[in-house]
C-alpha positions, 0 to 999 in steps of 0.5 A: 221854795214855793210860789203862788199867786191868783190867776184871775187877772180878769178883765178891765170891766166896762173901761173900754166901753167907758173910755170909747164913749169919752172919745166920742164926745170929745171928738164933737166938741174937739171939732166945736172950739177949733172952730170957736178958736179959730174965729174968735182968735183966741189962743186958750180956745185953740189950745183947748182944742188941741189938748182934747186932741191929745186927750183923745190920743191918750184914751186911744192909747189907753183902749191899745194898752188895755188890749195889749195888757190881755195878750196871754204871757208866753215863755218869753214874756212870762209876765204877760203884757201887764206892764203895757198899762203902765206904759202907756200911762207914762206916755199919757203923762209925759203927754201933757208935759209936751203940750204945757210946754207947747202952750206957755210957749206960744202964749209967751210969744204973744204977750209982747202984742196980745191980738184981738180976741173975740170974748163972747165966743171965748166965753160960749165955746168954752163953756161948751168944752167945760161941759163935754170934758165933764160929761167924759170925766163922768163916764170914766169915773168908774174905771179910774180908780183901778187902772192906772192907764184909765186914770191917765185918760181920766187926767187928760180930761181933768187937764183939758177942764183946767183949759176950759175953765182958764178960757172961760174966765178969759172970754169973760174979761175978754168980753167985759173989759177988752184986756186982751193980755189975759188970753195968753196969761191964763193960757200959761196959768193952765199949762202950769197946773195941767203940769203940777196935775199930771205929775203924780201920775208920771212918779207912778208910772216911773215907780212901777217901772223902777219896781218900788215898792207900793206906796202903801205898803211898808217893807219894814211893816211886813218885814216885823210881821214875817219875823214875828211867826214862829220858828222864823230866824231870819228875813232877807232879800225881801222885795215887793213891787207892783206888776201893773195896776192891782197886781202886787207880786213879792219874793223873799228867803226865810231861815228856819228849820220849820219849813212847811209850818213857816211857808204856810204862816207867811203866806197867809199874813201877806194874803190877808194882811197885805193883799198880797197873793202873788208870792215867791217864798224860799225857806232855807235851812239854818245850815244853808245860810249865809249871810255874806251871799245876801245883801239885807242879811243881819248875823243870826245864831244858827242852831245845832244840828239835831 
């Protein structure tokens, strides 16, 4: 049996600069449409507000997750900390599921007597907010795509510009028509799409932690290109799952008789054809296997001992 993988886990680069500079902006112009809702009453600015709340909430938790998924592992935590990312990515996720549903609540809640809303402050404000959630956007954009727990910060944000962007069309209306229904309406429209927007992030995270396989990876692929290096009889009890973000990690027993030549082969085809370095590879002989003991196993004629 062997076991390798890469130590070089390294750290998260600049994220956690990136990610406290978004929260500082945020703050500022958290501050500026509370106050915008709280004049101009209206409910998709307020609800604006309170979503960069929560958006800053989740860049904290992102920074805690970071620093706790450094932590070194330790004999009772052998995998380390690295599952704390995606905890708290799942936390960011669901997160947003709370606030959408806060929001179409309230925002049913006024359709029946809509309140006077004031536009032009709707419409300035708004924009304001739409610009501060895209200037933190930006600051994170390079971090996103290799940290799920950064992405989960980076979709709070694009969420909060859904919200900016629903109260900026409200204060328009607000402004040139005087339909006050459109508040809450676009409110809900918003908390919809924060929803559908926050969805693939939540299956991530629950796939992780279910330990699927990556999307990206085909187990029957890998299972095909194991089979085809010679001497390999048989392939079973193959499992891939994901670590944490960019950590993929692998276990499988192959039945053959060429045991160093075969344990070689195969970690080269999962290291170069898949990415894959963290591996545990048992090689079993032909005599030792059993396929009732494995739960994939397919019936293989086994050689004569020499």
């Amino acid at each position: 049996m062997a076991h390798s993988h890469s130590h070089d886990h390294g750290m998260h680069g600049h994220a956690p600069n990136a990610i406290t500079r978004a929260i500082i902006v945020t703050l500022i112009f958290m501050a500026i449409e509370f106050i915008g809702g709280w004049f101009s009453n209206s409910l998709a600015l307020i609800s604006d507000a309170a979503h960069m709340l929560t958006d800053v909430g989740a860049m904290l938790l992102s920074l805690f997750s970071l620093w706790v998924a450094r932590r070194p592992s330790t004999p009772m935590m052998s995998w380390g900390y690295h599952r704390a990312e995606i905890l708290g990515a799942l936390l960011s996720g669901l997160s947003i599921w709370m606030i959408s549903g806060v929001l179409i609540y309230e925002a049913i809640e006024r359709i029946p007597s809509p309140p006077q809303v004031h536009g032009p402050i709707v419409f300035i404000v708004a924009t304001i907010g739409l610009g501060a959630n895209l200037a933190s956007m930006w600051m994170l954009k390079s971090a996103k795509t290799d940290n799920i727990n950064v992405r989960a910060a980076y979709l709070h944000l694009l969420s909060d510009s859904f919200g900016s962007l629903g109260a900026i069309i409200a204060g328009i209306v607000l402004w040139l028509t005087g339909w006050r229904l459109i508040d809450p309406l676009m409110t809900i429209a918003f908390a919809v799409l924060m929803l559908l927007s926050s969805w693939s992030l939540v299956k991530e995270a629950v796939e992780v932690l279910m330990e699927s396989t990556p999307n990206h990876l085909n187990p029957t692929e890998i299972r095909e290109d194991l089979n085809k290096i010679e001497g390999v009889l048989e392939i079973h009890d193959l499992h891939i799952w994901t670590l944490s973000s960019g950590r993929l990690a692998l276990s499988v027993h192959i039945v053959s008789e060429k045991m160093n030549a075969v344990l070689n082969s195969a970690q080269s085809v999962l290291q170069e054809e898949y990415g894959i370095h963290h591996t545990t590879i048992q090689i079993e002989h032909p005599q030792q296997f059993d396929s009732k003991r494995c739960y994939d196993c397919v019936p293989i004629e086994i050689p004569p001992l020499k």
